[in-house]
Structure formats: structure tokens, C-alpha cells
SEGUDO-789521 format. One line per 5 residues: number of its first residue (from 0); their letters; for each residue z, y, x of C-alpha. Coordinates in pm, whole numbers, always signed. Each point is the difference from the previous one (the first is absolute). Layout:
<rs>
NUM> A> Z,Y,X  ...
</rs>
This chain:
<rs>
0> XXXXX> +1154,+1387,+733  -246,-237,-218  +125,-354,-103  -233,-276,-179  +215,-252,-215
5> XXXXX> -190,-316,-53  +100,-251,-271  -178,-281,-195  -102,-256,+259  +124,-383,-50
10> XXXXX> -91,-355,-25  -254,-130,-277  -246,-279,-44  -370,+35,+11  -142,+205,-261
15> XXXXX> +293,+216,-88  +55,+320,-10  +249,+310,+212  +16,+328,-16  +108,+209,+297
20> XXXXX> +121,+311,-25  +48,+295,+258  +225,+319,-72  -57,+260,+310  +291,+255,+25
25> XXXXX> +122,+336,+207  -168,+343,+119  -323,-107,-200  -256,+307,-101  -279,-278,-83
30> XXXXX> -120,-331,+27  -337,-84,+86  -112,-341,+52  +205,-286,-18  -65,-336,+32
35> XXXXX> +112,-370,+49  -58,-203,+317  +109,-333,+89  +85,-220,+301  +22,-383,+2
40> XXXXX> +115,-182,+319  -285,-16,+257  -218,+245,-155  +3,+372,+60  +89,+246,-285
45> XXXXX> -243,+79,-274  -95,+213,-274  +16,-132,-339  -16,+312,-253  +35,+371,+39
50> XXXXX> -37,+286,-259  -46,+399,+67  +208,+200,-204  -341,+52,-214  +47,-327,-106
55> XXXXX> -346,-181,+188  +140,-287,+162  -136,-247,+285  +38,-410,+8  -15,-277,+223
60> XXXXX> -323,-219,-83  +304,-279,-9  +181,+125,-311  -274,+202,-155  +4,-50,-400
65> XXXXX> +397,-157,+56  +214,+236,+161  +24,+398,-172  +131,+255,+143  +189,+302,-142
70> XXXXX> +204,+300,-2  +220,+208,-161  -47,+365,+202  +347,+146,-231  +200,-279,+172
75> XXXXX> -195,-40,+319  -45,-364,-38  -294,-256,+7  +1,-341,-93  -211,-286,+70
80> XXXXX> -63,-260,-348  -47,-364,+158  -213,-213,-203  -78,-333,+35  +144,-43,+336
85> XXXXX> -109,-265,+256  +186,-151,+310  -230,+203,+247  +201,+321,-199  +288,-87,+216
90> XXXXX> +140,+265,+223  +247,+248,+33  -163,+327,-205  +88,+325,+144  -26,+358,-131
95> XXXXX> -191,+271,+145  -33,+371,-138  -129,+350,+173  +219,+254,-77  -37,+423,-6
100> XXXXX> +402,+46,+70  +109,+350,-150  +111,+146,+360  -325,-149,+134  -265,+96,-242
105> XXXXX> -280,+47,+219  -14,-319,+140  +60,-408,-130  +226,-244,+119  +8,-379,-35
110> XXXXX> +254,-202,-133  +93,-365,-62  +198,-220,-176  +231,-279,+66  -252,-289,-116
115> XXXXX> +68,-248,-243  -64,-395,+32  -260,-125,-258  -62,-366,-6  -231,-177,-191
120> XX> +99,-418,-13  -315,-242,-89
</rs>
């Protein structure tokens, strides 16, 4: 019923920049947080950025005053600006939203995306 369509995710060098993007689709009434987690091999799944449809937003300590996160409530998408990028950035970035669906509009559902490989060379 709800789809998240990551793009933006690639290889750069240290102190680059990406920009990920995330469209969520379907039965949607509203969108309330979303957010961006990430997952590198060996290390459990974390939270790197997520924004209420208010607009306050949450960051790791790790990419505080780098990463920004954003959205676009019209088109139902959030990004996630990558600045100055280091190695330890690598991992596969995944998508996460809470969503009101219109034939469900008393309660919220979560959804995630595909993930998307970032890596960061030295």
C-alpha cells in the first residue's frame, strides 16, 4: 500500500558530498516522521537524521553540523545533504517514514525503503 523509493547513494572520496533522496508513495493520508538510518557490516542499524512533519529534526552526535535533513510534505519526500563525508560514513542508508494511510487514519504504520550503498574511500 506505501512504497519508499530511495535514490542518491554512491561512491565518493573523503570530504565530498551526496544527497539522498526518498519519495514515499500509495494510500498515504499523512506523513509524520521520517528519518534516515544506516547499517554498516558488523554493526547494528542506526539513526542518523529524522524530521517531524513540523519540520524539528533529530541528529546523530556523528554527523551533527554535516549531514541535513529535509522534506518536501507536497511530494512526500525527505532527503538527507551529505557534507564533508568521511570513510566511517560508509554503509548502506535506508529510509524510514510513519505513515497515517487514508483507510487507516486512526492509527500509523511503518515503512522502509530499499537502502542505498554509500561509501566513502580515504
Amino acid at each position: 500500500q506505501v512504497q519508499l523509493v530511495e535514490s542518491g547513494g554512491g561512491l565518493v572520496q573523503t570530504g565530498e558530498s551526496l544527497r539522498l533522496s526518498c519519495a514515499a508513495s500509495g494510500s498515504i493520508f499523512s506523513i509524520n516522521d521520517m528519518g534516515w538510518y544506516r547499517q554498516a557490516p558488523g554493526n547494528q542499524r542506526e539513526l542518523v537524521a529524522s524530521i517531524f512533519s513540523g519540520g524539528t529534526t533529530n541528529y546523530a552526535d556523528s554527523v551533527k553540523g554535516r549531514f541535513t535533513i529535509a522534506r518536501d510534505n507536497a511530494k512526500n519526500t525527505v532527503y538527507l545533504q551529505m557534507n564533508s563525508l568521511k570513510p566511517e560514513d560508509t554503509a548502506v542508508y535506508y529510509c524510514n517514514a510513519k505513515v497515517v494511510r487514508l483507510d487507516r487514519l486512526w492509527t500509523e504504520s511503518e515503512y522502509w525503503g530499499q537502502g542505498t550503498q554509500v561509501t566513502v574511500s580515504s
